[in-house]
N, C-alpha and C positions, 0 to 999 in steps of 0.2 A: 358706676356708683357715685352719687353725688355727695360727696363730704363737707357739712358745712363749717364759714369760717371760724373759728376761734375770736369772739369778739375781747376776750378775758383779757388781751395782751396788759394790761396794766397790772393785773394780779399776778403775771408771770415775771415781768417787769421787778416790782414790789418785792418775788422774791427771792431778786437777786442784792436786793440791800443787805441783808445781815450776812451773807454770804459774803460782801464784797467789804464788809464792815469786818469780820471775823479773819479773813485773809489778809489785808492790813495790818490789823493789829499784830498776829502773830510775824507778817514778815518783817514789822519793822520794831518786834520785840525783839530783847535781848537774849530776855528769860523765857526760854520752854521749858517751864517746872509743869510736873501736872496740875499744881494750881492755877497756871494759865490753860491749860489745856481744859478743863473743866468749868472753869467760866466761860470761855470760847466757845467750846460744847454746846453750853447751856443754855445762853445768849442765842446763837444759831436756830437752835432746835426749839426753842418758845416763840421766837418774832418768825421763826418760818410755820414753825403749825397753828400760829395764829393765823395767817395767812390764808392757808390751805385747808383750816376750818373756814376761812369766809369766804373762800371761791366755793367751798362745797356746798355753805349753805347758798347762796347765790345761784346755782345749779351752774357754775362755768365748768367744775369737776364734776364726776361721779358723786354724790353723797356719800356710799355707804364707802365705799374704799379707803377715799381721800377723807371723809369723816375722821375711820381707825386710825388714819394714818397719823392727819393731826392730830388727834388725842394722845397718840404715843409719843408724838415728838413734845408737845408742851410739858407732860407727863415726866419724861426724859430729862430734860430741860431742868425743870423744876428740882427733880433729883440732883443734877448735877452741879446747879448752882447751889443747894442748901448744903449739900456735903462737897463744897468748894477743897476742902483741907482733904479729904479723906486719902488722897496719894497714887499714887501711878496705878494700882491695883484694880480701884475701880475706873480711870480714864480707860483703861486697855478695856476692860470688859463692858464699859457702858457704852464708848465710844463703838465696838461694832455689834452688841445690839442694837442696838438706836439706828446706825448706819443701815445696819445687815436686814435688819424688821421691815424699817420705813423703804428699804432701796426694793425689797424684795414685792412690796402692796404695791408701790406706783410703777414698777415693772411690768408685773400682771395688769395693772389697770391700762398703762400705754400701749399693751401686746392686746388686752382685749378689743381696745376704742381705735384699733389701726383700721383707715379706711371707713372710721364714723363722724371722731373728730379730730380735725387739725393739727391740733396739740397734741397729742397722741404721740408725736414720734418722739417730742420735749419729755415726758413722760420715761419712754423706755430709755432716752440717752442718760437722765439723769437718776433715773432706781437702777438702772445698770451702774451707774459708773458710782453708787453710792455703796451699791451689795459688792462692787469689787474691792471699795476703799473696805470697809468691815472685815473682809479677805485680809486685807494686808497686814492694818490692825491688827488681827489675830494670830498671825504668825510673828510678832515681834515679840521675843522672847523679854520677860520682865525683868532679866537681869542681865540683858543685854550691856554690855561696855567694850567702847574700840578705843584704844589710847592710841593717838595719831603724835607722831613726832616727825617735827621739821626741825631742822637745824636751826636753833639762833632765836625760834620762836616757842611763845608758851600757848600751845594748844589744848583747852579743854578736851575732857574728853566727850566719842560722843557714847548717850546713852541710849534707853529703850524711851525715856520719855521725851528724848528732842526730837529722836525717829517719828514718835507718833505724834507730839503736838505739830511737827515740820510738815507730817500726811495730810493734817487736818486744813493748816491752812494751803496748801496744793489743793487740797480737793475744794476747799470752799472757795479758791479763786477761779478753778474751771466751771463750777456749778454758776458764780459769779458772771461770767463772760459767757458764758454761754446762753443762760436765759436773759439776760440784756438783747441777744440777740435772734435769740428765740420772741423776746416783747415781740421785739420790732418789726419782725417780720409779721406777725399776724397781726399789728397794725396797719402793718401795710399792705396787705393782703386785699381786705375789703375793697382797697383804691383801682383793684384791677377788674377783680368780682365778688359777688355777693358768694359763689361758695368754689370750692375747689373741685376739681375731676381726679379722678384714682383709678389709674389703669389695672385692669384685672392681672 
């Protein structure tokens, strides 16, 4: 079966910025309030389904999939950044909607387009490893608190909402590093040949 290349590597490339921008921040923030957590969110989920709208319309994606997909993440997004204040209650629950929705559309779309297109396998790593982060999310109890003591030091405690802002940027630094290197590969692809072979 001949597979062809994925010429898109720039649109893949592109989006790993807000990912790689959203993991920054929060690691070299202090503060994981949900109010960081929800503009991080927010920021993520609009510059990436903008993204993911324009490789759909460009035909690099599926249309109709990565269409729904970006609609719900800008969609998302937009929610998240206008009700910035609203508090842990909706970062827990938007945070693995949004995740769990969008991880579970580009899953099915990378399991259907295996052995069509390229990209395909970038696809199922990344609505996999997106429906798993939603997972995690969701079992982090909303009133989680561990009061940690070390001798001679003054230790915050930690809560439900450093848990899940701390998930968020983890997950957006793997999604980060890994389509940087997902781009590059299918840039470089073409250098070898015009399309790929898929062993039955």
């Amino acid at each position: 079966m001949r597979v062809p290349v994925d010429r898109s590597w720039s649109l893949t490339v592109l989006r790993a910025v807000p990912a790689a921008v959203v993991a920054l921040v929060i690691t070299f923030s202090a503060d994981h309030s949900p109010y960081l957590g929800l503009i991080s969110l927010g920021a993520f989920a609009v510059f990436t389904g903008v993204v993911i709208i324009a490789a759909a319309v460009r035909g690099a994606y599926p249309r109709a999939s990565f269409g729904v997909q970006g609609a719900l993440l800008v969609l998302g997004g937009a929610v998240a950044l206008v009700f910035n204040d609203a508090g842990l209650p909706l970062l827990l629950v938007l945070t693995s909607l949004l995740l769990g929705a969008t991880g579970i559309i580009e899953l099915v779309a990378g399991l259907r387009a295996r052995g069509h297109l390229a990209g395909a396998r970038d696809w199922v790593f990344v609505g996999g490893l997106s429906a798993v982060a939603a997972i995690a999310v969701l079992l982090v109890p909303a009133d989680f608190v561990d009061v940690i003591t070390i001798p001679g030091k003054d230790v915050p405690p930690l809560t439900a909402s450093i848990m899940v802002v701390g998930m968020l940027g983890a997950y957006a630094a793997i999604v980060a590093v890994y389509l940087v290197i997902a781009g590059l590969s299918l840039k470089w692809a073409p250098q070898a040949s015009t399309s790929v072979v898929s062993e039955a």
